[in-house]
N, C-alpha and C positions, 0 to 999 in steps of 0.2 A: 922432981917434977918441975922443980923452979927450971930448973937446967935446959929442959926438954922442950919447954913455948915456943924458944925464940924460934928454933928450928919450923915449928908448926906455925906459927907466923909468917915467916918467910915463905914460905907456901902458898898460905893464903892470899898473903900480896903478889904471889906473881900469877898467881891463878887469876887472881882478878884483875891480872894488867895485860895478860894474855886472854878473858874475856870483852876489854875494853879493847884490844887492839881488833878481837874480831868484830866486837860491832865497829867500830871506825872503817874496814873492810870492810863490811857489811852495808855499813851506809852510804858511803863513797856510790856503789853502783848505783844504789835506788834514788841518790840524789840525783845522779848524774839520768836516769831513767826518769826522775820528774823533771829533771830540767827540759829533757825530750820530748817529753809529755807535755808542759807547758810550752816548748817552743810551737809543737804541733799543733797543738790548740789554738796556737795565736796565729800562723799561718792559714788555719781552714778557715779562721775568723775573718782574717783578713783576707781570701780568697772568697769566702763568702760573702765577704762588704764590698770586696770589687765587683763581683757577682752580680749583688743587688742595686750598686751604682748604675752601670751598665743598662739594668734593665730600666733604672730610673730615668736614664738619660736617653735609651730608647723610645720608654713610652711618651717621654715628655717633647721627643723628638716628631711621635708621633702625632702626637696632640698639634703640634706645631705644624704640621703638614695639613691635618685636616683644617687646622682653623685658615690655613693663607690658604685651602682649596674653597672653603667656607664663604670666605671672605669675596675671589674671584667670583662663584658664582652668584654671590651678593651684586657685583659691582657690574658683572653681565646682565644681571637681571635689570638693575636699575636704568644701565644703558639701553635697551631695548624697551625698558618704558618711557624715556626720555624720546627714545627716537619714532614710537607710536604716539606721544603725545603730539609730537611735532607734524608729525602725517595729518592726526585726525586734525590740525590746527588750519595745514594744509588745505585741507580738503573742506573745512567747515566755509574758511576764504572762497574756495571753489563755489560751494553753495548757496551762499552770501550774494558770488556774484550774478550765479546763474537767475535766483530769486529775481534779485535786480533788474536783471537782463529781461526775465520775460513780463513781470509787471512794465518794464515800457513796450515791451511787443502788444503786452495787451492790450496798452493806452494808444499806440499807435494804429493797432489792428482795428481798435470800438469794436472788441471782443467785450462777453459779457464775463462781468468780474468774478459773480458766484463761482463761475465754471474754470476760472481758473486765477484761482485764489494764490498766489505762491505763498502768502505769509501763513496760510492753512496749512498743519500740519495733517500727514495722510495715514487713514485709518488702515491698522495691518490686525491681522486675526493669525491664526495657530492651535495647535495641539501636541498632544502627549510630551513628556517627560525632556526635560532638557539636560544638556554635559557641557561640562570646561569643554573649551574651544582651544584646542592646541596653538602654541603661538606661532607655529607655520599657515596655518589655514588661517591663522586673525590677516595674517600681512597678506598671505594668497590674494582674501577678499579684498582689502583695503588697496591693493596695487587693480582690483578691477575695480571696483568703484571708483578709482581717479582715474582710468582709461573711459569710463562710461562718461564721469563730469567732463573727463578733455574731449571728447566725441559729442557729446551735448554742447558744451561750449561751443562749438566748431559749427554746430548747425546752428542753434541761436544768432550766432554773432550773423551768420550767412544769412536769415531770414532777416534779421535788420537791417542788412543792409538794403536788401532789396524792399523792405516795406519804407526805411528813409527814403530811396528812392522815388520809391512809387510817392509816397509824401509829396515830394519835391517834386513832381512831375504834376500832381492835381495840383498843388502851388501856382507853378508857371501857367497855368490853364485858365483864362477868362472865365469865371465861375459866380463872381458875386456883382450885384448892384452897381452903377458909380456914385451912387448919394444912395444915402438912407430913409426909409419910411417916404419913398416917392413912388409913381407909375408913367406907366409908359404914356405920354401926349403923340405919338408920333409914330408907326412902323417902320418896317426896312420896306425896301423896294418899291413901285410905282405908288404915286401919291399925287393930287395935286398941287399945285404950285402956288405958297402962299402969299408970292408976289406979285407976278403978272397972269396966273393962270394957266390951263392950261395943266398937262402932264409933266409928273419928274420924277425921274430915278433918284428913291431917296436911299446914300449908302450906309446910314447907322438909323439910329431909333433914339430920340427926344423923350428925356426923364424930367418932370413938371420940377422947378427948383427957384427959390425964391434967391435975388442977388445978396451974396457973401456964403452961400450953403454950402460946406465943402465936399470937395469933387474927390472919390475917394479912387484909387487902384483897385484894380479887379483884379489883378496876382501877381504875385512877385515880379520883380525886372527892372531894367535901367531903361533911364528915362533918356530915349536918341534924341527927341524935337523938343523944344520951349521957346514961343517966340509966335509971333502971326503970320495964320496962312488967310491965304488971298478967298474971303467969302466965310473963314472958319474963325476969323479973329483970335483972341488967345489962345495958342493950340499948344495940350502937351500931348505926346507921344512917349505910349511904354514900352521898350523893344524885350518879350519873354522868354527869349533867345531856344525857343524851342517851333520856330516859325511862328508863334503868334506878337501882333504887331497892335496896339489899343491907340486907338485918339481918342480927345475929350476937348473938344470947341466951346466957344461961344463963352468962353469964363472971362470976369471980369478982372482977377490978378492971377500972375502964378506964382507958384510954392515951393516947385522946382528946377532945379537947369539942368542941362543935357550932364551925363555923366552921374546923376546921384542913384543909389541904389533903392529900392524902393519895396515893402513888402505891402502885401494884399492887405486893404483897410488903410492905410498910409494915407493923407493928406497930400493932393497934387496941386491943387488950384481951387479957387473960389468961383462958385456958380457966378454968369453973367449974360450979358446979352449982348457983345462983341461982336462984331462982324457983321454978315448978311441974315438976321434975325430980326422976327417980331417982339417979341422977351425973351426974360429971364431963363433958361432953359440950359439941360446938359444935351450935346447934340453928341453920340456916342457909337464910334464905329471898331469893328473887331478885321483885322487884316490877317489872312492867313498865306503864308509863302506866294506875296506878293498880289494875292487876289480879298478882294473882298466879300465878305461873308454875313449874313445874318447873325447881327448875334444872339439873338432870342436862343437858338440851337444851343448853347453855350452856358447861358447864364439862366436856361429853364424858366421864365418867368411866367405867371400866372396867366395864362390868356383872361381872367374875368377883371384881371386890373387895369388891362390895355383900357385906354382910352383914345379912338384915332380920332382926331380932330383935323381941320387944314394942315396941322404942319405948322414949327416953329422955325424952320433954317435948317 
């Protein structure tokens, strides 16, 4: 029996070197079957990470569009409010000046001011429910509103000029006094003669005036004569260069000399009693395109102030 082991021994080891050779073949595939398995796996992972890269860098690509589209219509917007701010800036100027404009139409018109108040703002009224105003129809409006101010403008400017005018024209017009707080001593036309008697054609009209009383302009103009006429003594002459032609006699100094320009109320000379005169007197005549004229018609004075006396010169 001792004899008989080895044999059965031997057996068993080879049985079992021939069941270790089949798992070592046996294992070989399934390894090489996990290796496949794990390469597989690490590919769809990695197909899947590029995968989800991809969509990262898309959406983030997206995001990136909307924000610089975001951004633009940010920057449109803002530009459009800048350029409405500038209009209505525009336009307030425009308003600013129109105000201005007809407050001196007013002053110049002696319109009454209740009635036309520009620093008064104007009452507006309305109804039912109001909507955002598209920002085509804000500019629509705002391009007519500055067509209306520049068409406003336009007549304004045009009615002042003609109301300067007309200004300028009652200016030049024999209108006022030649001394203040006095009356008439004297009329125009036949009179008698406070010298020798007898009749005379008298050609201005004598305002009561004590010597040194200043002898004032009756409208704007330059002064053509300064110096003495023959019978009129100190004589200034104011040419209104609209055909009306002023003397003023009998002053004791004058004020001005030929050449100075002169406006209505001005100082010309000092009452006097110079020349062919009884006194102190303004002897005051109105010349129209080379004719002589009454100037009561002119200067509207009070017939209950006249006082006709003989006559001063």
């Amino acid at each position: 029996m001792t004899e008989a082991n080895p044999p059965y021994d031997t057996r068993q080891r080879a049985l079992a070197q021939a069941r270790r050779l089949r798992l070592l073949a046996l294992r070989r595939p399934l390894a090489a079957l996990a290796l496949l398995l794990g390469a597989g796996m690490l590919c769809g992972a990695a197909v899947r990470s590029a995968i989800g890269m991809a969509q990262v860098e898309a959406l983030q690509a997206s995001d990136a569009a909307r924000q610089a589209s975001f951004d633009q219509v940010r920057r449109d917007a803002r530009h459009d409010v800048n350029a409405l701010a500038a209009r209505l800036a525009e336009l307030q100027a425009q308003a600013n000046r129109l105000n201005a404009l007809g407050a001196r139409l007013v002053q110049a018109g002696q319109l009454q001011d209740g009635e036309f108040d520009f620093g008064k703002p104007v009452g507006q009224g309305g109804g039912g429910a109001s909507s955002d105003m598209p920002p085509a129809e804000l500019r629509a409006r705002l391009m007519a509103l500055e067509a209306d101010y520049q068409h406003a403008d336009t007549q304004l400017s045009v009615l002042e000029t003609l109301l300067f005018n007309r200004q300028l024209d009652r200016r030049t017009v024999p209108a006022r006094e030649p001394i203040a707080g006095s009356y008439i001593t004297s009329g125009f036309g036949g009179r008698a003669d406070p010298f020798g008697g007898g009749s005379q054609f008298h050609k201005g009209i004598d305002f009561q005036a004590n010597v040194g009383d200043p002898v004032l302009a009756v409208a704007d103009g330059v002064v053509s004569f300064a110096g003495v006429r023959s019978g009129y003594g100190n004589t200034v002459e104011v040419d209104h260069g609209n055909g009306y032609v002023t003397r003023y006699a009998h002053n004791s100094r004058l004020e001005r000399q030929v050449g100075d320009l002169v406006r209505a109320g001005q100082e010309l000379a000092k009452a006097g009693s110079s020349g062919r005169s009884t006194g102190a007197h303004v002897h005051f005549e109105v010349w129209q395109n080379g004719a002589v004229v009454n100037p009561r018609k002119l200067l509207g004075h009070n017939d209950a102030l006249a006082r006709h006396g003989p006559g001063n010169g």
